[in-house]
VOPAGU-2260 file (C-alpha; in pm, 1 decimal, decimal comma):
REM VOPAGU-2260
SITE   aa  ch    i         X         Y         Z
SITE  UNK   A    0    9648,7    5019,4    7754,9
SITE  UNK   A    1    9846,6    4947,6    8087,7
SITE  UNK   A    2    9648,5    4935,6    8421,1
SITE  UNK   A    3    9803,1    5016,6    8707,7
SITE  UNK   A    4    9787,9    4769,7    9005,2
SITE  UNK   A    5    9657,7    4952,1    9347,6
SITE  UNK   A    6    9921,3    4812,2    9583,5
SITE  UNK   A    7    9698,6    4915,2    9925,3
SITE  UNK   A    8    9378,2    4698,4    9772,3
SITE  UNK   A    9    9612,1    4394,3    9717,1
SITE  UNK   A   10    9553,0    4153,2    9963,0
SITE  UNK   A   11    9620,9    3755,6   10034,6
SITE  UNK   A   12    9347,4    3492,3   10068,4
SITE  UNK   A   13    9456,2    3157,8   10126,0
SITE  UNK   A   14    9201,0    2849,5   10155,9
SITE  UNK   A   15    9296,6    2504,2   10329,3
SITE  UNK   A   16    9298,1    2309,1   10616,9
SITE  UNK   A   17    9674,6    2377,3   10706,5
SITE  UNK   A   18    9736,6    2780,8   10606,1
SITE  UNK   A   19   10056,9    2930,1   10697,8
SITE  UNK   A   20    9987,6    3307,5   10760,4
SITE  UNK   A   21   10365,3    3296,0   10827,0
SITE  UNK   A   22   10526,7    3327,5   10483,1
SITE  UNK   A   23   10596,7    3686,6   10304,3
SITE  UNK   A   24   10431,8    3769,0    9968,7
SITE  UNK   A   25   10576,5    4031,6    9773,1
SITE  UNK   A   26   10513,2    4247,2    9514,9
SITE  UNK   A   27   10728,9    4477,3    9343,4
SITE  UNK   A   28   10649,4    4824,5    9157,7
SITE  UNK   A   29   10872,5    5094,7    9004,0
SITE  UNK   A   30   11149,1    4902,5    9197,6
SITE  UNK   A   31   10992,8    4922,0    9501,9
SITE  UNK   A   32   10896,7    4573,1    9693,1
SITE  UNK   A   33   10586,8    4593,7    9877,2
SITE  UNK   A   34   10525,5    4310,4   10120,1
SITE  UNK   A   35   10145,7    4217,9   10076,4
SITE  UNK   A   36    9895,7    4160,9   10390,6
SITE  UNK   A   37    9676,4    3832,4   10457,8
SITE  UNK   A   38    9322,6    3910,1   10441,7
SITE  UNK   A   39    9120,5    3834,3   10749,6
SITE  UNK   A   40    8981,9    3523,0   10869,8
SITE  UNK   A   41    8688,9    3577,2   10601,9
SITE  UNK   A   42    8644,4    3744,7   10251,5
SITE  UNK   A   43    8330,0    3880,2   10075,5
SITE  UNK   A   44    8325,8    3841,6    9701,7
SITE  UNK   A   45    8037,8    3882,4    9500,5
SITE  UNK   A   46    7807,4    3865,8    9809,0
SITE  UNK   A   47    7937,5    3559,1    9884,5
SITE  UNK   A   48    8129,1    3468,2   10189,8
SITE  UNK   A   49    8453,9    3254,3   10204,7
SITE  UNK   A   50    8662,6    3170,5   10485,1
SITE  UNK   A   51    8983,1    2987,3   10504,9
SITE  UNK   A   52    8829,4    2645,8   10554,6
SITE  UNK   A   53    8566,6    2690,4   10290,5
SITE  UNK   A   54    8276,1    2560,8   10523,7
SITE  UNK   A   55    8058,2    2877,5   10434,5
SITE  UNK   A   56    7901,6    2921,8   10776,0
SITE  UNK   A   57    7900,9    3282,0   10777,0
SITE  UNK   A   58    7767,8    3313,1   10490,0
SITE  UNK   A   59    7463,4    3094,1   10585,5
SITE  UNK   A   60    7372,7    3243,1   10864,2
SITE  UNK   A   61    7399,2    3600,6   10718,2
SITE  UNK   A   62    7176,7    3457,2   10452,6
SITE  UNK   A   63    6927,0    3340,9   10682,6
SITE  UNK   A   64    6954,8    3660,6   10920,1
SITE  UNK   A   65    6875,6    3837,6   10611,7
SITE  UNK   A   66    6570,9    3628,2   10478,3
SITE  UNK   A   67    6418,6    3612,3   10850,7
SITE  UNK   A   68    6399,5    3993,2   10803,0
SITE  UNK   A   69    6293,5    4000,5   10394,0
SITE  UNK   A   70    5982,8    3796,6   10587,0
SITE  UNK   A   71    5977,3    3994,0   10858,0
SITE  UNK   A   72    5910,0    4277,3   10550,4
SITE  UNK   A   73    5648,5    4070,3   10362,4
SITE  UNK   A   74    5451,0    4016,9   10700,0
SITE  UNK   A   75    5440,7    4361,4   10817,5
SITE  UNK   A   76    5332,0    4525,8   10511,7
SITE  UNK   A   77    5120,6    4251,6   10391,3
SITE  UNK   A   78    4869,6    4117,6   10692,8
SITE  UNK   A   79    4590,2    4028,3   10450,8
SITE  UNK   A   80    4722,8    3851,8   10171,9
SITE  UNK   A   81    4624,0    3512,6   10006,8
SITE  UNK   A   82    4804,7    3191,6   10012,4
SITE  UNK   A   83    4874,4    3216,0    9607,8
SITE  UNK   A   84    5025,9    3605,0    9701,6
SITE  UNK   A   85    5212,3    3503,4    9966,0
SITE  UNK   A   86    5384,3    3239,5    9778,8
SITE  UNK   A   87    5479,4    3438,0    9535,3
SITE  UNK   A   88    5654,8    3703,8    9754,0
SITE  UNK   A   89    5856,5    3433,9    9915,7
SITE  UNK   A   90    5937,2    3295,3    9591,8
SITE  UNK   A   91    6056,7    3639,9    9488,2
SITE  UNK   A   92    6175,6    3769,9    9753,2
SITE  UNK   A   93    6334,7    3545,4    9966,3
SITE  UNK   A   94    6371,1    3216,3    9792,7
SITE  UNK   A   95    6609,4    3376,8    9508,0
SITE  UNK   A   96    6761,4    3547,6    9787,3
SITE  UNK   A   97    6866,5    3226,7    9942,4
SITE  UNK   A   98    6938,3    3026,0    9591,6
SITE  UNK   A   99    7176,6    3299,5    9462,8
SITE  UNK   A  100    7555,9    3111,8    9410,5
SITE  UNK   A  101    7375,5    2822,2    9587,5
SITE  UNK   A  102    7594,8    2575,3    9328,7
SITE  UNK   A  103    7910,4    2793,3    9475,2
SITE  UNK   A  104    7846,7    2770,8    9850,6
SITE  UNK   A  105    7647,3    2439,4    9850,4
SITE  UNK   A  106    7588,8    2292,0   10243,7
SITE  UNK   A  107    7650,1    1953,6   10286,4
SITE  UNK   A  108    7688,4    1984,5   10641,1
SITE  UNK   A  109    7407,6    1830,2   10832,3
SITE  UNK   A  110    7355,7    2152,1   11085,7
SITE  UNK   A  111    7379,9    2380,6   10744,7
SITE  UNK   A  112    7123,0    2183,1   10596,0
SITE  UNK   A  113    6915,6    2205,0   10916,2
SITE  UNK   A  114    6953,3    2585,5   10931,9
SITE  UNK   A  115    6843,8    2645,3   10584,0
SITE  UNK   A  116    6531,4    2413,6   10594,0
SITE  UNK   A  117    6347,2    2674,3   10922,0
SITE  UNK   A  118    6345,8    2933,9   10634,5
């Protein structure tokens, strides 16, 4: 079984202090060469985040923007709840939120850290 390659979805990500968005990739196809574009400053995979210098910081604060508003859910809909309850939905809901890929996009940047901890 031969899969065919989708030329348009083909894209460059390079990661590195030093990237040279200057040099041509190509890729060829029934003959034809196909110059291939860099992909922009950023690139989602797997819900996480990368960009070209691999410090993650998009994809920290988008995690954070979106646990702020998982317990910006848990305290409109729950207004009486118990300690023991509560816990558990933040467990649930937003801890595993934050912890998923953690060992992939681990902080180590002070600031990161810092950002993290308010949740």
């Amino acid at each position: 079984m031969v899969t065919e390659l989708n030329i348009s979805k083909c894209k460059i990500v390079s990661f590195g202090r030093h990237v040279d968005k200057n040099y041509v990739y190509n890729i060829k196809e029934n003959n034809q060469i196909t110059p291939l574009e860099f992909e922009p400053e950023s690139y989602k995979n797997l819900e996480v985040t990368f960009d070209e210098k691999l410090t993650f910081r998009d994809h920290i604060y988008e995690k954070v923007r979106k646990a702020y508003a998982m317990l910006g859910i848990i305290k409109r809909n729950f207004k009486y709840i118990s300690i023991n309850n509560f816990i558990l939905l933040y467990k649930s809901m937003v801890r595993s939120f934050l912890d998923y890929c953690v060992s992939v996009w681990v902080p180590y940047k002070k600031g990161d850290i810092e950002v993290l901890k308010k949740v």
